[in-house]
C-alpha positions in Angstrom: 0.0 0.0 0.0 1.3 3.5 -1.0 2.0 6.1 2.0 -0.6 8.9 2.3 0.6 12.0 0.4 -0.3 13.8 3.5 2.5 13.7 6.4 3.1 14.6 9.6 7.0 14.9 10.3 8.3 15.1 13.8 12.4 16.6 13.6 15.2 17.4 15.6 17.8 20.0 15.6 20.2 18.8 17.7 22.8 22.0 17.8 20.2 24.0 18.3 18.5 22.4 21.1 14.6 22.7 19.0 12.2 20.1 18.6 9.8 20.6 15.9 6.9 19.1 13.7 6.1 19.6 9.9 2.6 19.3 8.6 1.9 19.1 4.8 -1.9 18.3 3.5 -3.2 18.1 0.5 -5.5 14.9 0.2 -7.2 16.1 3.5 -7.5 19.5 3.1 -9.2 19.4 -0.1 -11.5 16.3 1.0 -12.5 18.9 3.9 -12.6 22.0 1.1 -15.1 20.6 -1.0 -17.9 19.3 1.6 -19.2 23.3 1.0 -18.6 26.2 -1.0 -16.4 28.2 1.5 -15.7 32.0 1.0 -11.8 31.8 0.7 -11.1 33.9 3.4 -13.0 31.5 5.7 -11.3 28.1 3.5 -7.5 29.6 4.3 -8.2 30.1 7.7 -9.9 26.3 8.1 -6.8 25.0 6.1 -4.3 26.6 8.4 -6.6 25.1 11.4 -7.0 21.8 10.3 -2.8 21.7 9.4 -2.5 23.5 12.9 -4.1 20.7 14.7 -2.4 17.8 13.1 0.9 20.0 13.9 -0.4 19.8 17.9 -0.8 16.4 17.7 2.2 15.7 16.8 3.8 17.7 19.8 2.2 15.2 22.8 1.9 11.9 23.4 -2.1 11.7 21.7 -4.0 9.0 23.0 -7.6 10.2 21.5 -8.1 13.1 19.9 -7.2 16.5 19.6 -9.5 19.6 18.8 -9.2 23.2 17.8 -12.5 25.1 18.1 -13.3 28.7 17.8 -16.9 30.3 17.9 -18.1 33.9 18.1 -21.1 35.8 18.2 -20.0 37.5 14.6 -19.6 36.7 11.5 -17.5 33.3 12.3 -20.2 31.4 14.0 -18.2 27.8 14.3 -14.9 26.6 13.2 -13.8 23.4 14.4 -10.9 20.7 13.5 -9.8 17.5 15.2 -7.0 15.0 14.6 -7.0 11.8 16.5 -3.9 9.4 17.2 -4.2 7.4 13.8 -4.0 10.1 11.9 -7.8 11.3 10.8 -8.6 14.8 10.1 -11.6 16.5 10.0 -13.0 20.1 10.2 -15.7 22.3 9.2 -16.8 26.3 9.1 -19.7 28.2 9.8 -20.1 31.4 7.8 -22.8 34.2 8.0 -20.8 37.0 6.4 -20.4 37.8 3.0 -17.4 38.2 1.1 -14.1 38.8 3.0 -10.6 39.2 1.6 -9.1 38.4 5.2 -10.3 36.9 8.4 -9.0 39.0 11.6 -9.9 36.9 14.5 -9.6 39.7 17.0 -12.4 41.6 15.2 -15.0 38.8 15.7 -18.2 39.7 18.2 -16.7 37.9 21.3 -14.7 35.0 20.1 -13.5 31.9 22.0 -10.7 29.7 21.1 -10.4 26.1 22.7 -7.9 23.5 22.4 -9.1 20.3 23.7 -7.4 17.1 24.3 -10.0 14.1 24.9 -7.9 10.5 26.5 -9.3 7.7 24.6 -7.4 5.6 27.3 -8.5 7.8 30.3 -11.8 9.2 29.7 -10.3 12.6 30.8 -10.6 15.4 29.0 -7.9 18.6 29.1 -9.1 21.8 27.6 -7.2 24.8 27.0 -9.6 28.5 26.8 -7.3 31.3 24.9 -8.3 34.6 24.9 -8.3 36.1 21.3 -5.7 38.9 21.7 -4.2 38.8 18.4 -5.8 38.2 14.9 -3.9 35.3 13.7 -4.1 32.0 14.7 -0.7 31.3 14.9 0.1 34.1 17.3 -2.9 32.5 19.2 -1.7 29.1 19.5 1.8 30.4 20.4 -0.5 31.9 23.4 -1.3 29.1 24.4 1.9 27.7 24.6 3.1 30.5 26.6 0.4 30.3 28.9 -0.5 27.0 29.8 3.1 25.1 29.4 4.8 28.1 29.8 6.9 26.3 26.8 7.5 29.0 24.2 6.9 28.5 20.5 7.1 29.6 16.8 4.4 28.7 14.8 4.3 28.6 10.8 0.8 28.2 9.0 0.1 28.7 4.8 -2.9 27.3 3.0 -3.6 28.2 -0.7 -3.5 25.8 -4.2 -5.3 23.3 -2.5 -2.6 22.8 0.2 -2.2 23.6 3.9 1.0 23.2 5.7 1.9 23.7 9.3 5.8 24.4 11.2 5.8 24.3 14.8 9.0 24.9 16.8 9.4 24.8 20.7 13.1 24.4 22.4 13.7 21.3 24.2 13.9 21.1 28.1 17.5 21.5 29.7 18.7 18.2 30.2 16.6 16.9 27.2 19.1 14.1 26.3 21.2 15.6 23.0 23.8 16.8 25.3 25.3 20.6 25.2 23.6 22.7 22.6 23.9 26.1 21.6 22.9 29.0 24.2 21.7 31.0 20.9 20.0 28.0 19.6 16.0 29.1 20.1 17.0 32.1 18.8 18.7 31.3 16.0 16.4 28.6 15.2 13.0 31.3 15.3 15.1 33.5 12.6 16.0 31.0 10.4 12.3 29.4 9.8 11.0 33.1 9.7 12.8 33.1 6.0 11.1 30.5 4.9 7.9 31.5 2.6 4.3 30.2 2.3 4.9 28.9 -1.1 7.9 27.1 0.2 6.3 25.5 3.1 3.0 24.9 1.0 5.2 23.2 -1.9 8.9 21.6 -1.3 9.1 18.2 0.2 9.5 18.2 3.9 13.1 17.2 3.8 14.2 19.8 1.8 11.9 22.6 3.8 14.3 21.2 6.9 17.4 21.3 4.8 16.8 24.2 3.4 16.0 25.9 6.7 18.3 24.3 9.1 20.8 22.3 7.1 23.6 23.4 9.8 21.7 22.3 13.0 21.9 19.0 12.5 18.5 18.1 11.6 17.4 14.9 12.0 13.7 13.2 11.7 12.6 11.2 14.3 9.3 10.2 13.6 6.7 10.4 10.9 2.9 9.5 10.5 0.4 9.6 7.7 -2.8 11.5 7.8 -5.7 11.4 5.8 -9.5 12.7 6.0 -11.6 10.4 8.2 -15.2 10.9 10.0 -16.1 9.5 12.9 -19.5 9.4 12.6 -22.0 6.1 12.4 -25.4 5.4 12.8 -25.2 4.4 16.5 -23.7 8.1 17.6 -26.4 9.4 15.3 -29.2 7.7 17.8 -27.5 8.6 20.5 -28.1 12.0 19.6 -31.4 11.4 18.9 -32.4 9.4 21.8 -30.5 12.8 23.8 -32.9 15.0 22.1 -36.1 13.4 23.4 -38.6 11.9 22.5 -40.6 15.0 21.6 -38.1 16.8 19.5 -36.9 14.2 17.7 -40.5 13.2 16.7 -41.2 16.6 16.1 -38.4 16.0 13.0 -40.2 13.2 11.0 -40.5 14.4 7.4 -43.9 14.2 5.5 -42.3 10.6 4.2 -42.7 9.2 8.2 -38.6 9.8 8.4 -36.0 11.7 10.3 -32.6 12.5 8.2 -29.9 13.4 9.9 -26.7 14.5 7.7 -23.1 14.5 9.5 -22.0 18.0 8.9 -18.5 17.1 8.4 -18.8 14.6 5.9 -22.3 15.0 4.4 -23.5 11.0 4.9 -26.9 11.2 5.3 -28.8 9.0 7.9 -32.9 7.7 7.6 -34.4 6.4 10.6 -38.6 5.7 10.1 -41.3 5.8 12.5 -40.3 1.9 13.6 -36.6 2.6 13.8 -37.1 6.0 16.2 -39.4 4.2 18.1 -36.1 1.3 18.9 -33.9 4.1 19.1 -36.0 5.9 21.9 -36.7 3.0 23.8 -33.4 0.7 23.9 -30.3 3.1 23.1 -28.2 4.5 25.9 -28.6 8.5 25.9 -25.0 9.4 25.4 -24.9 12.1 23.3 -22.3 12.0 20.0 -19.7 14.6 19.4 -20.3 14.7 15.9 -21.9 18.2 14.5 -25.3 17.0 12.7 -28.6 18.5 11.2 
């Protein structure tokens, strides 16, 4: 079986004293482009998200899933991406604005972003709430770095020509194990990728973005994964939600036909469930709602 065109690349410069991971999507991103007609404005900023979350995943130990969510009362009503620990992306945008050349997050009717870590293993679920001080999402994410692992960070995001790519760089812990590195290292490190352009991180291979960028750091991969589009959702979450709406709402949904359809949002399948079917759903499933965004 081929690899996935669509990588996640975990590296080390070992002079510097920098860990780092490299995100490039294509595959995904445009299997997530195409389930609506997105303004571009709103499509670059869900490419950089979605290549933003894979990058995050790549930074812990994921056990689960990892999410990226913003909402606001403005024009940006919903954005949301998730990457779990196989590798599947998904993601979606809600838009009520018209046209926009630019999306400037910090100018959005009081807007939320949350990183959200859910333990397959554990049950447990960690979630980050950043205040949107800045309009980028990088310089957001970088936030949360700063504020909740006081670990600092350089973040790197580009989406356009049906590609979205993500750099993340963080220095490594003293006494992380490479031996003496470079007091200037982080420093260094931070000014070298800042040369490096969109088009360059959207288009050359990952090895050569590395060498190209840090080819006297002694750069060394330690760790790859594919990644690929992938939706969670099933017919058995989609009862659950049903069953958690009640038996009076979710009757109040049956078409003219005697049928409720329910469409995953994230991947447009389309569920039927007739009178007979609601009527098992209401009466044996367990009420444990999905997390899966549905009409």
């Amino acid at each position: 079986m081929d690899k996935p065109k669509d990588r996640l690349h975990r590296f080390l410069l070992e002079r510097a004293g920098v860990s780092g991971v490299l995100v490039q999507l294509e595959e995904a991103w445009q299997e997530v482009a195409k389930r609506s007609d997105y303004e571009p404005a709103v499509a670059s900023l869900l490419g950089q998200a979605l290549a933003a979350t894979a990058a995050l995943s790549g930074t812990i130990r994921l056990s689960g899933s990892l999410s990226l969510h913003i909402r606001s009362k403005g024009d940006l009503s919903l954005l949301y991406t998730e990457c779990n620990d196989d590798g599947r992306l998904r993601g979606l945008a809600r838009w009520r604005g018209g046209a926009a050349e630019a999306i400037d997050l910090a100018e959005l009717a009081e807007p939320l972003l949350a990183i959200t870590i859910d333990n397959a293993s554990t049950g447990q679920r960690q979630q980050g709430l950043v205040p949107v001080e800045h309009g980028a999402l990088a310089q957001l994410i970088e936030g949360y770095f700063e504020r909740s692992e006081q670990l600092p960070s350089r973040i790197y995001l580009a989406c356009g020509g049906g590609r979205a790519a993500a750099l993340i760089l963080q220095p490594l812990a003293q006494g992380g194990g490479i031996g003496e590195t470079d007091p200037d290292g982080w420093n260094r490190a931070r000014h070298l990728a800042a040369t490096l352009s969109e088009e360059e991180l959207l288009q050359l291979p990952a090895e050569q973005v590395l060498l190209r960028l840090f080819h006297e750091e002694n750069v060394q991969l330690t760790g790859e994964r594919g990644l690929f589009f992938g939706c969670q959702c099933s017919r058995d979450r989609v009862a659950a939600v049903l069953r958690n709406l009640g038996r009076d709402e979710s009757e109040a949904a049956l078409q003219p036909d005697g049928r409720v359809e329910v469409t995953c949002e994230f991947c447009n399948t389309r569920y039927h469930f007739d009178r007979v079917d609601l009527e098992q759903v209401l009466r044996d499933l367990p009420g444990t709602p999905g997390s899966d965004s549905t009409h």
